[in-house]
C-alpha positions in Angstrom: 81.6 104.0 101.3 78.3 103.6 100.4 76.0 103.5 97.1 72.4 103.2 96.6 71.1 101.1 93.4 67.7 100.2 92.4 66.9 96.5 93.2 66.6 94.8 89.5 70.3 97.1 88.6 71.9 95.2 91.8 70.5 92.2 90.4 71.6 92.7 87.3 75.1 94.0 88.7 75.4 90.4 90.5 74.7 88.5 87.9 77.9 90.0 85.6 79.8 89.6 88.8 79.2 85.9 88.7 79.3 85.4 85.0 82.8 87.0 85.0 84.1 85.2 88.1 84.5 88.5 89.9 82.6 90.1 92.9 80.3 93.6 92.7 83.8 95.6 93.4 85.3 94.6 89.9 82.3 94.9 88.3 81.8 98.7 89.4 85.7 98.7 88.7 85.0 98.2 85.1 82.3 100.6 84.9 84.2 103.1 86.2 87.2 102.3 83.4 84.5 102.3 80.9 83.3 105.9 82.0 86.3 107.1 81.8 86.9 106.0 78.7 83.9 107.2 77.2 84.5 110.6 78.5 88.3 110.9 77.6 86.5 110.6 74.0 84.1 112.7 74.2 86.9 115.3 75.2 89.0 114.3 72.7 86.4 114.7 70.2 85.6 118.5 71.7 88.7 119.2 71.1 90.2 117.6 67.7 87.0 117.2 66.0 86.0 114.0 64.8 88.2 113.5 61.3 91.5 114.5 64.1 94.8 112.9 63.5 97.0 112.8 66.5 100.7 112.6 67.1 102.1 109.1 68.8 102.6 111.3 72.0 99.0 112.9 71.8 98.2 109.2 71.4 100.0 107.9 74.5 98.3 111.1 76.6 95.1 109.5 75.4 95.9 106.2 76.5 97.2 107.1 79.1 94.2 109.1 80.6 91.9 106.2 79.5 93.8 103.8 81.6 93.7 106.4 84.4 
């Protein structure tokens, strides 16, 4: 696999990699879990509006999805 990033982002992507005592794989590891996240609620919010209650089991699904 390959990716291309700008020079000051790889940088930048290092530099969390050592402040978190990882490498450049957990760090695009995170940011994936994070985009996930972000878009599990944006669907969640498409679809329950954003004053929704949810059932424990809706709640788990959620969870669930965010965790991937």
């Amino acid at each position: 696999m390959s990716i291309s990033v700008e020079a000051k982002d790889l940088k930048w992507l290092r530099q969390r990699a050592r402040r978190r005592g990882g490498n450049l794989s957990a760090v695009f590891a995170e940011a994936t879990r994070l985009l996930r996240q972000r878009e599990a609620r944006e669907r969640l919010l498409e679809r329950f509006g954003e004053d929704a209650t949810v059932s424990a089991d809706e709640a788990e699904a959620i969870r669930a999805e965010w965790r991937g």
